[in-house]
PDB file with one MODEL, atoms N, CA, C and O in Angstrom:
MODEL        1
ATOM      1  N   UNK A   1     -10.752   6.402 -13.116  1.00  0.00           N
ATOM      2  CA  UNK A   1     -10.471   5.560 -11.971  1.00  0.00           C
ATOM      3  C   UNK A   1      -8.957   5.322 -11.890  1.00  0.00           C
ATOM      4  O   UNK A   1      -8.392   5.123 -12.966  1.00  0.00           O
ATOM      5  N   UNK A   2      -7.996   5.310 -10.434  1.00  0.00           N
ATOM      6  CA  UNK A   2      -6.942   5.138 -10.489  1.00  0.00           C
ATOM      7  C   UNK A   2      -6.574   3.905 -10.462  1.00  0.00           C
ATOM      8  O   UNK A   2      -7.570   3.185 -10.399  1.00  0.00           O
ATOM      9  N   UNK A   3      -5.627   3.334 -10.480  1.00  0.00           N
ATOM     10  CA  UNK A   3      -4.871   1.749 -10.341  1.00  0.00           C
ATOM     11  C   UNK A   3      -4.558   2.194  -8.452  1.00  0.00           C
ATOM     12  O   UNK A   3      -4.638   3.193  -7.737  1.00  0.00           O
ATOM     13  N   UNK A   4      -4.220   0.888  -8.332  1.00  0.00           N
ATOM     14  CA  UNK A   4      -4.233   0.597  -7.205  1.00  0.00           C
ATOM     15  C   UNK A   4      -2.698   0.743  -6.605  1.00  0.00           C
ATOM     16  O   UNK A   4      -2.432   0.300  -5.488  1.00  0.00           O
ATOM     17  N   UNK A   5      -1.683   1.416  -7.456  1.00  0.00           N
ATOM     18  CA  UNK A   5      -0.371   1.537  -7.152  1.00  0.00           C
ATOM     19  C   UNK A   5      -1.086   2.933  -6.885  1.00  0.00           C
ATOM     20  O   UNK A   5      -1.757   2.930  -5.853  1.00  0.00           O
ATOM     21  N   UNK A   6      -1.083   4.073  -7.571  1.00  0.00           N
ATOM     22  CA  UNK A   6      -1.205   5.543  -7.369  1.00  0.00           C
ATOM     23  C   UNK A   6      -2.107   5.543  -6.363  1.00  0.00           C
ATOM     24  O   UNK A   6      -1.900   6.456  -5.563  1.00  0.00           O
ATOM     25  N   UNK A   7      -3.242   4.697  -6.053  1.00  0.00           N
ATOM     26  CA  UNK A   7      -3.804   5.113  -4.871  1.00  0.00           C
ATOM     27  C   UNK A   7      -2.779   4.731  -3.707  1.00  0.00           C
ATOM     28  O   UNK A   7      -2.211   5.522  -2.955  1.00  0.00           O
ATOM     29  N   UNK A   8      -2.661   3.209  -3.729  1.00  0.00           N
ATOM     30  CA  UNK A   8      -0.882   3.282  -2.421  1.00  0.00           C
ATOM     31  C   UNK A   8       0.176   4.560  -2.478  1.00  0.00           C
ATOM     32  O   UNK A   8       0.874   4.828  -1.500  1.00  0.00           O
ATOM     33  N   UNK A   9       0.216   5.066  -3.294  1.00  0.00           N
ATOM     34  CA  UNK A   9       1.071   6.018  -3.762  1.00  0.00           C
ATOM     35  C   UNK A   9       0.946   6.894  -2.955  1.00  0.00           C
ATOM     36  O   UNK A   9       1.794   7.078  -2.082  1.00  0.00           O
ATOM     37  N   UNK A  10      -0.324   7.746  -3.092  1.00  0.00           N
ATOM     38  CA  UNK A  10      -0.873   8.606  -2.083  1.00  0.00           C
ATOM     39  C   UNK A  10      -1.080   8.387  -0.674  1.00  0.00           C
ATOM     40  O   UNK A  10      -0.561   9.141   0.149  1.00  0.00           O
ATOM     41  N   UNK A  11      -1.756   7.468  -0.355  1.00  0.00           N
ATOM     42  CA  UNK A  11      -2.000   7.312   0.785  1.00  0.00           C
ATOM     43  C   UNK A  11      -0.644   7.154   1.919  1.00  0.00           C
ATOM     44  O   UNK A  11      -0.569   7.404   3.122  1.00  0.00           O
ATOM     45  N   UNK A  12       0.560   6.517   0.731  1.00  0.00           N
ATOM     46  CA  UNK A  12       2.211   6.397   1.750  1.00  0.00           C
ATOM     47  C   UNK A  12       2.499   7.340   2.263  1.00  0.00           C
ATOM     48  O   UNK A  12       2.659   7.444   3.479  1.00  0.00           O
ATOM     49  N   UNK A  13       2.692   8.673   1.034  1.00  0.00           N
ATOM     50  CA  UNK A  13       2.587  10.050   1.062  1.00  0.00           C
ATOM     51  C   UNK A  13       1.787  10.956   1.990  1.00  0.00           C
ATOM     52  O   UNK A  13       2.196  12.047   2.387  1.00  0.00           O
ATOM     53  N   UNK A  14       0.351  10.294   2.372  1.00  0.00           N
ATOM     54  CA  UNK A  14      -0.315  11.181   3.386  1.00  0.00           C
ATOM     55  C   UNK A  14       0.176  10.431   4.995  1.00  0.00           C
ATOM     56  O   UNK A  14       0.099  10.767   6.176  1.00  0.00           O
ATOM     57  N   UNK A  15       0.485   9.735   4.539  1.00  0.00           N
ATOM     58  CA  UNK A  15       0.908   8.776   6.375  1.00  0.00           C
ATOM     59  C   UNK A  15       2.343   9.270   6.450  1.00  0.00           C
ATOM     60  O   UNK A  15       2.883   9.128   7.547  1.00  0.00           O
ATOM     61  N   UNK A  16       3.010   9.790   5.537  1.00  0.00           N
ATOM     62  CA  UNK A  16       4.933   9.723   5.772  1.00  0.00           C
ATOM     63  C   UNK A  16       5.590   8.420   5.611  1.00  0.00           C
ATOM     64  O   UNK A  16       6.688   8.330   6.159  1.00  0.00           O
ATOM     65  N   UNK A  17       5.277   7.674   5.153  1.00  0.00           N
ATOM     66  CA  UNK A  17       5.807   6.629   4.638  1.00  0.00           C
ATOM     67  C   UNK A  17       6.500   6.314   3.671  1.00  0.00           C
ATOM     68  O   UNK A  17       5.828   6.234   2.643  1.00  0.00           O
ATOM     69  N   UNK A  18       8.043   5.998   3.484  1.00  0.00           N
ATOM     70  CA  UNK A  18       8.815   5.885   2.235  1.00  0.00           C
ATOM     71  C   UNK A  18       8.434   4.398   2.101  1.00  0.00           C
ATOM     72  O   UNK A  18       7.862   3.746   2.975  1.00  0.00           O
ATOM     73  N   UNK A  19       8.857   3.908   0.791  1.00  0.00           N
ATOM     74  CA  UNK A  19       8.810   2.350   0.610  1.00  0.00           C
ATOM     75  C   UNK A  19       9.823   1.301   1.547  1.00  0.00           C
ATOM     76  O   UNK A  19       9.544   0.145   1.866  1.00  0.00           O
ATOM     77  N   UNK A  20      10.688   1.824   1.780  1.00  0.00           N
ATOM     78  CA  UNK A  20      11.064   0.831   2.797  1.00  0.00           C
ATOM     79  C   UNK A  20      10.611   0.911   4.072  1.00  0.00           C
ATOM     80  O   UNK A  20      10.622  -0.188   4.627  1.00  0.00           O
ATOM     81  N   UNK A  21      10.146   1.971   4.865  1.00  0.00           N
ATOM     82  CA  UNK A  21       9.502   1.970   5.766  1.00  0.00           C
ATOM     83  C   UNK A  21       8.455   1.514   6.316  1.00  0.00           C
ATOM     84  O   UNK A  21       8.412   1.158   7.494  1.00  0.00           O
ATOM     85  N   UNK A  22       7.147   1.462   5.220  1.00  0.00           N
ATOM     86  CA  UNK A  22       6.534   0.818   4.677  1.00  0.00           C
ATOM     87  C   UNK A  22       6.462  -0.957   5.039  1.00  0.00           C
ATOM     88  O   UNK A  22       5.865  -1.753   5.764  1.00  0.00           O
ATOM     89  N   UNK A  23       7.348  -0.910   4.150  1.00  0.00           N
ATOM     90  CA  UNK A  23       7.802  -2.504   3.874  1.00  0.00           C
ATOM     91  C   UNK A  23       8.215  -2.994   5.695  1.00  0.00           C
ATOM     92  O   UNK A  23       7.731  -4.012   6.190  1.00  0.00           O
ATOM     93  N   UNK A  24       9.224  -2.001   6.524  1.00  0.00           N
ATOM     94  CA  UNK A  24       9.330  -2.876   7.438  1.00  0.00           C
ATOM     95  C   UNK A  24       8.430  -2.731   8.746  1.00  0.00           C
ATOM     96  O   UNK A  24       8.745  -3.214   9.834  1.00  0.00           O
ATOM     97  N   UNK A  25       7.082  -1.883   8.459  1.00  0.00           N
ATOM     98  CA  UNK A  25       6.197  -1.957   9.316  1.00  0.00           C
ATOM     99  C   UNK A  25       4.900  -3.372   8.655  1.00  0.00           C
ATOM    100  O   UNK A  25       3.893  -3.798   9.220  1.00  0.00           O
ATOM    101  N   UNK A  26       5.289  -3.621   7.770  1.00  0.00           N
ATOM    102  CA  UNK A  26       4.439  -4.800   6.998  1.00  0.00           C
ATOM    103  C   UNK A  26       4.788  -6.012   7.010  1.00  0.00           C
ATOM    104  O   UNK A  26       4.107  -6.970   6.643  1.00  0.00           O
ATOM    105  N   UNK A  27       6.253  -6.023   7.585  1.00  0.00           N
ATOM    106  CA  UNK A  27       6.962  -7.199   7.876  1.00  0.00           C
ATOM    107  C   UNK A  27       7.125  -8.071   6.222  1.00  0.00           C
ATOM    108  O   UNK A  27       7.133  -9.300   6.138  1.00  0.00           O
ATOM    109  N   UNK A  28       7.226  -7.282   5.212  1.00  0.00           N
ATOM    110  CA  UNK A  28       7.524  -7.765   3.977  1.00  0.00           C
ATOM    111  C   UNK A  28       8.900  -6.869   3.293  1.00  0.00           C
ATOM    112  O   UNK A  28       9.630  -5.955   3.676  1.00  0.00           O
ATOM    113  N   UNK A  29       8.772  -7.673   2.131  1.00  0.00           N
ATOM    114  CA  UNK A  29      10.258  -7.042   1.639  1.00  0.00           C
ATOM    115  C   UNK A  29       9.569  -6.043   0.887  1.00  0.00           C
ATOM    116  O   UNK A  29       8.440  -6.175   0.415  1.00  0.00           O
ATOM    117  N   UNK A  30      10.287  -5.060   0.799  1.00  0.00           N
ATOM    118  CA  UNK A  30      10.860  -3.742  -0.158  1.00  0.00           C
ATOM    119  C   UNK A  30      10.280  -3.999  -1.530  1.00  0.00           C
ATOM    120  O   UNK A  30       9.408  -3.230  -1.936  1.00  0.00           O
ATOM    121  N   UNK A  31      10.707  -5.078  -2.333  1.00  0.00           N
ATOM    122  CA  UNK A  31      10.427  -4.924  -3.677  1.00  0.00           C
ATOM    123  C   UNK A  31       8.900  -5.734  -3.407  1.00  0.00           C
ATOM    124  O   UNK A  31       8.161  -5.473  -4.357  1.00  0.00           O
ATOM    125  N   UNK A  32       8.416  -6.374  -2.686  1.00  0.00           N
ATOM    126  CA  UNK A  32       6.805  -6.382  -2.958  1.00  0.00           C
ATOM    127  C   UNK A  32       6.082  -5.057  -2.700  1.00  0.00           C
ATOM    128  O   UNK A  32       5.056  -4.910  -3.364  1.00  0.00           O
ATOM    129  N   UNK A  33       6.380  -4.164  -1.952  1.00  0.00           N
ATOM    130  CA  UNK A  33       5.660  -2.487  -1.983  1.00  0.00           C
ATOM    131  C   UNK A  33       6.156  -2.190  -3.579  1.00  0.00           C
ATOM    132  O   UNK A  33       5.194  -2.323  -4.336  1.00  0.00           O
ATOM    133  N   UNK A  34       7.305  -1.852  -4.231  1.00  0.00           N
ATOM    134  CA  UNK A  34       7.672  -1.725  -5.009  1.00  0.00           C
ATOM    135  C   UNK A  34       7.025  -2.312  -6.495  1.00  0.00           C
ATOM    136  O   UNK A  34       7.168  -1.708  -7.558  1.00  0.00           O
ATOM    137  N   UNK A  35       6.492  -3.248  -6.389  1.00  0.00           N
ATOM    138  CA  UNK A  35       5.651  -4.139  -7.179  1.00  0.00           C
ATOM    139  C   UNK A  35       4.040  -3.735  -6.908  1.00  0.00           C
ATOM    140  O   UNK A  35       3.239  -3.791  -7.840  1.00  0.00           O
ATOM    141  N   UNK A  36       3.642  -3.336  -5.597  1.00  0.00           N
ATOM    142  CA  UNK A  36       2.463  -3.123  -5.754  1.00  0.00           C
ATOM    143  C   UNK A  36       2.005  -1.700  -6.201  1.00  0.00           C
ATOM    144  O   UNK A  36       0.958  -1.380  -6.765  1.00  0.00           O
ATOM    145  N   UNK A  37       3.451  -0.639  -5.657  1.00  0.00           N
ATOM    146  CA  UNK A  37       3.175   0.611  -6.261  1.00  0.00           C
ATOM    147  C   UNK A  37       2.909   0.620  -7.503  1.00  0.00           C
ATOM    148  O   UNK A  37       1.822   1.062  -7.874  1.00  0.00           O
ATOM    149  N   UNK A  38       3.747   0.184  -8.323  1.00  0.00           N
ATOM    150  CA  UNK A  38       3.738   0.124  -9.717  1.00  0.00           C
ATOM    151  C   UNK A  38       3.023  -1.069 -10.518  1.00  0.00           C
ATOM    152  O   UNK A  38       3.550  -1.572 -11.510  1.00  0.00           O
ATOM    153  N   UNK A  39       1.959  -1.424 -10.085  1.00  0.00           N
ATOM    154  CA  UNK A  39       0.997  -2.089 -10.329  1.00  0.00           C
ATOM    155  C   UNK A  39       1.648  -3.523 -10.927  1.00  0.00           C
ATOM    156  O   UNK A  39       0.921  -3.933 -11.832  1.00  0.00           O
ATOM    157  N   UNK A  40       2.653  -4.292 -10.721  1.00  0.00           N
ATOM    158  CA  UNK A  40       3.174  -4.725 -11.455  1.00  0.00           C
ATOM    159  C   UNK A  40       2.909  -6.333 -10.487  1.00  0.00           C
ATOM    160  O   UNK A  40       3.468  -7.319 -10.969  1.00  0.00           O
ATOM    161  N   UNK A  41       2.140  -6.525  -9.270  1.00  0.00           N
ATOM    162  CA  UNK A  41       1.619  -7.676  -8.529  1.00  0.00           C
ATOM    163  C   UNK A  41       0.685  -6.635  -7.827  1.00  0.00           C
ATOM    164  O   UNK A  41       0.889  -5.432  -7.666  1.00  0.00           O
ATOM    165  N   UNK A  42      -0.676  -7.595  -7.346  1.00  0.00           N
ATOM    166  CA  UNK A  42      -1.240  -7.159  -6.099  1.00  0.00           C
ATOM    167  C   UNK A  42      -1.074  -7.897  -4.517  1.00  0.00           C
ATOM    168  O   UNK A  42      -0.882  -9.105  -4.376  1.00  0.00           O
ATOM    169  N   UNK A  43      -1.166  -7.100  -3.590  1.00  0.00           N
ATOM    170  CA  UNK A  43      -1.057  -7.810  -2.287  1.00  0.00           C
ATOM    171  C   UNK A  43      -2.352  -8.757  -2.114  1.00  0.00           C
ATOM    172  O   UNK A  43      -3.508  -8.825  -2.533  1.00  0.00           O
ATOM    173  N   UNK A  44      -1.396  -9.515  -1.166  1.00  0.00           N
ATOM    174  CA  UNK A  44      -2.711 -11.119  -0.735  1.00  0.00           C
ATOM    175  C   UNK A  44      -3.570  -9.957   0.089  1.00  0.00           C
ATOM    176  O   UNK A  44      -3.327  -8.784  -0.197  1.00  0.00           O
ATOM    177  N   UNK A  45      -4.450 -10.215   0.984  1.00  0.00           N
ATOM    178  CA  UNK A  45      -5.307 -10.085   1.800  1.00  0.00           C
ATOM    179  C   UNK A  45      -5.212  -9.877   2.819  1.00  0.00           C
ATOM    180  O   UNK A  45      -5.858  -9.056   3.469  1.00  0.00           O
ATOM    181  N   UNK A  46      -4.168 -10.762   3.267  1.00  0.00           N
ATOM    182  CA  UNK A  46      -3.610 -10.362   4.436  1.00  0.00           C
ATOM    183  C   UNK A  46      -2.594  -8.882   4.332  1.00  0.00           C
ATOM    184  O   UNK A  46      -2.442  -8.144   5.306  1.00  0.00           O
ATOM    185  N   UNK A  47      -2.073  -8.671   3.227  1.00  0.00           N
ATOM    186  CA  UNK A  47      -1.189  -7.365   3.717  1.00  0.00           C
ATOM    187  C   UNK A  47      -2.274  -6.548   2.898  1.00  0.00           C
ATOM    188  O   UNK A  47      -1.861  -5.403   2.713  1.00  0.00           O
ATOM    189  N   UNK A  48      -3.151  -6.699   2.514  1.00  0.00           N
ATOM    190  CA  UNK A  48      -4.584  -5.785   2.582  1.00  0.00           C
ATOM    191  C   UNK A  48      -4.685  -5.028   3.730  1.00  0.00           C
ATOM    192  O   UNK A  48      -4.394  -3.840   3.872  1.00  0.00           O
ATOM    193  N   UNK A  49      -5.242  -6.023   4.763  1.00  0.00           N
ATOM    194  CA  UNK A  49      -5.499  -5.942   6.089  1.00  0.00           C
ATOM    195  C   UNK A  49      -4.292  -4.970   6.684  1.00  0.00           C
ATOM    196  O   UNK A  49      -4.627  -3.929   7.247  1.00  0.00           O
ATOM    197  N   UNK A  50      -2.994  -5.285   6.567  1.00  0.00           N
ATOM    198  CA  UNK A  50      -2.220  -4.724   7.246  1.00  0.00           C
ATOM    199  C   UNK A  50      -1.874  -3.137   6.708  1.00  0.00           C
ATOM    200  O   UNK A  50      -1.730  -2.120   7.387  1.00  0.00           O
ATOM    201  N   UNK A  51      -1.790  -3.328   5.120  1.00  0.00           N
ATOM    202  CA  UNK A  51      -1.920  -1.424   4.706  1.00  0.00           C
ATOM    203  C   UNK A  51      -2.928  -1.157   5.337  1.00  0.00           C
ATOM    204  O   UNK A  51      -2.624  -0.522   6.347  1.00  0.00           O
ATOM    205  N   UNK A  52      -4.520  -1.411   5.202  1.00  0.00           N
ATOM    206  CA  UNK A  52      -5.292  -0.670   6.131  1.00  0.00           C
ATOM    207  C   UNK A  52      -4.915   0.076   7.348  1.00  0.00           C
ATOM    208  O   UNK A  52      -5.014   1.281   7.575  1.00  0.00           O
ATOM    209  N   UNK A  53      -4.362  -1.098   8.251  1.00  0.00           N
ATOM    210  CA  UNK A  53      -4.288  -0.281   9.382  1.00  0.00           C
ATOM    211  C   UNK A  53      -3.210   0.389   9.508  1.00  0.00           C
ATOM    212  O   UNK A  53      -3.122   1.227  10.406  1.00  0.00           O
ATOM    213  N   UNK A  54      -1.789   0.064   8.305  1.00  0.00           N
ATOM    214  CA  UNK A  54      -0.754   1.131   8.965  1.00  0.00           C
ATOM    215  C   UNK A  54      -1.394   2.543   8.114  1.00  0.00           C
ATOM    216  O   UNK A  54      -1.749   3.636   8.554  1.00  0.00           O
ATOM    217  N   UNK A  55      -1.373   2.152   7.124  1.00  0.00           N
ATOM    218  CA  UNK A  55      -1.892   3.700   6.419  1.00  0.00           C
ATOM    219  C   UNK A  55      -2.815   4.435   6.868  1.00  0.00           C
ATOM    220  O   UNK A  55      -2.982   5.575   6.436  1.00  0.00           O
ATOM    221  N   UNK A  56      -3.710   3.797   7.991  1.00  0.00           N
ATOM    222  CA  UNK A  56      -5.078   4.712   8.755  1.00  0.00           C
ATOM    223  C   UNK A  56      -5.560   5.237   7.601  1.00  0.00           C
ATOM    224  O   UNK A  56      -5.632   6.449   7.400  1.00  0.00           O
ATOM    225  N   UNK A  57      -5.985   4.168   6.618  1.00  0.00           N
ATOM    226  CA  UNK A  57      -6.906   4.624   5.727  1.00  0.00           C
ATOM    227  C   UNK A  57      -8.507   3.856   5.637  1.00  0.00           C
ATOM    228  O   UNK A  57      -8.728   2.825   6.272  1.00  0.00           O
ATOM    229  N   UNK A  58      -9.459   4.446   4.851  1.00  0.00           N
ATOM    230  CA  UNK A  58     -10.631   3.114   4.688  1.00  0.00           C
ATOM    231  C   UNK A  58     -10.433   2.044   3.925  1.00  0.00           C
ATOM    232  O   UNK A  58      -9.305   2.061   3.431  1.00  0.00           O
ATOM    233  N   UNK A  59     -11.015   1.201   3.654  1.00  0.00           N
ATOM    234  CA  UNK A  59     -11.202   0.626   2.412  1.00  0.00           C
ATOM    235  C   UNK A  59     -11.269   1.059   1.235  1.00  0.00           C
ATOM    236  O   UNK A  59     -10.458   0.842   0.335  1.00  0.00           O
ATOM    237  N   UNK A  60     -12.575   1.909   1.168  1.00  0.00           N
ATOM    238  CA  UNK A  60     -12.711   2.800   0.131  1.00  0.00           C
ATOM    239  C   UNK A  60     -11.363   3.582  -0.680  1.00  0.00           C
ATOM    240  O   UNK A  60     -11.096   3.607  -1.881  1.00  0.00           O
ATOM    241  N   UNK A  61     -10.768   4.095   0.298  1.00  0.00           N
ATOM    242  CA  UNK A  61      -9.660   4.801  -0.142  1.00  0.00           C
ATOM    243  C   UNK A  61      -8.481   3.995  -0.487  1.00  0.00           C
ATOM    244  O   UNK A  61      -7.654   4.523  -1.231  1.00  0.00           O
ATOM    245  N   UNK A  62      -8.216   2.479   0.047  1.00  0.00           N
ATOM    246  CA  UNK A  62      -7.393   1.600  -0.777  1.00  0.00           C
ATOM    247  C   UNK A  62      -7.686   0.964  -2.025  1.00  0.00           C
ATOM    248  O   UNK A  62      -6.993   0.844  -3.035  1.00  0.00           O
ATOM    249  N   UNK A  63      -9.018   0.524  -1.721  1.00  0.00           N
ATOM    250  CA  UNK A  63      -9.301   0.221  -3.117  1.00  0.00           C
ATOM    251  C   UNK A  63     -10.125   0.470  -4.035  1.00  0.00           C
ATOM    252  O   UNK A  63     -10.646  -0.342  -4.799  1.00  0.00           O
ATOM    253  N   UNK A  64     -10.353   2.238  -3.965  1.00  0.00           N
ATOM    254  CA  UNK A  64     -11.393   2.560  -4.601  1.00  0.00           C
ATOM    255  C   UNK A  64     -12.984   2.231  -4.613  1.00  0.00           C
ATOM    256  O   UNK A  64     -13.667   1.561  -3.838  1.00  0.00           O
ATOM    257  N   UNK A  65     -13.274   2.870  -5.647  1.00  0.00           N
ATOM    258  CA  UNK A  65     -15.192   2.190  -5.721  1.00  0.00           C
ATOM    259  C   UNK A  65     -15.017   1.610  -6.812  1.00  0.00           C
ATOM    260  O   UNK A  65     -15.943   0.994  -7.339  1.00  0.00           O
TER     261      UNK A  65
ENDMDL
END
């Protein structure tokens, strides 16, 4: 099972998304992507919600099974 940074990892990667880019379609700073890539905090719920929809991914695929 992966951590939840390498799955963000990928999914930035399949959308074209660098980390700051990222960050300013999320309306958050830089080093919280940076922190969640590298598993080192997780996002609230609300920027749950919001990777979902910028990454056009499922659930499933953010946060695993």
């Amino acid at each position: 099972m992966t951590g939840f940074g390498e799955r963000l990892d990928r999914l930035m990667r399949r959308a074209g998304y660098t980390q700051p880019r990222l960050a300013e379609a999320l309306g958050c700073a830089k080093n919280s992507v940076y922190r969640w890539r590298h598993d080192l905090s997780e996002p609230s719920m609300y920027s749950l919600v919001m990777l979902k929809r910028v990454l056009g991914c499922t659930w499933r695929e953010l946060m695993g099974e």
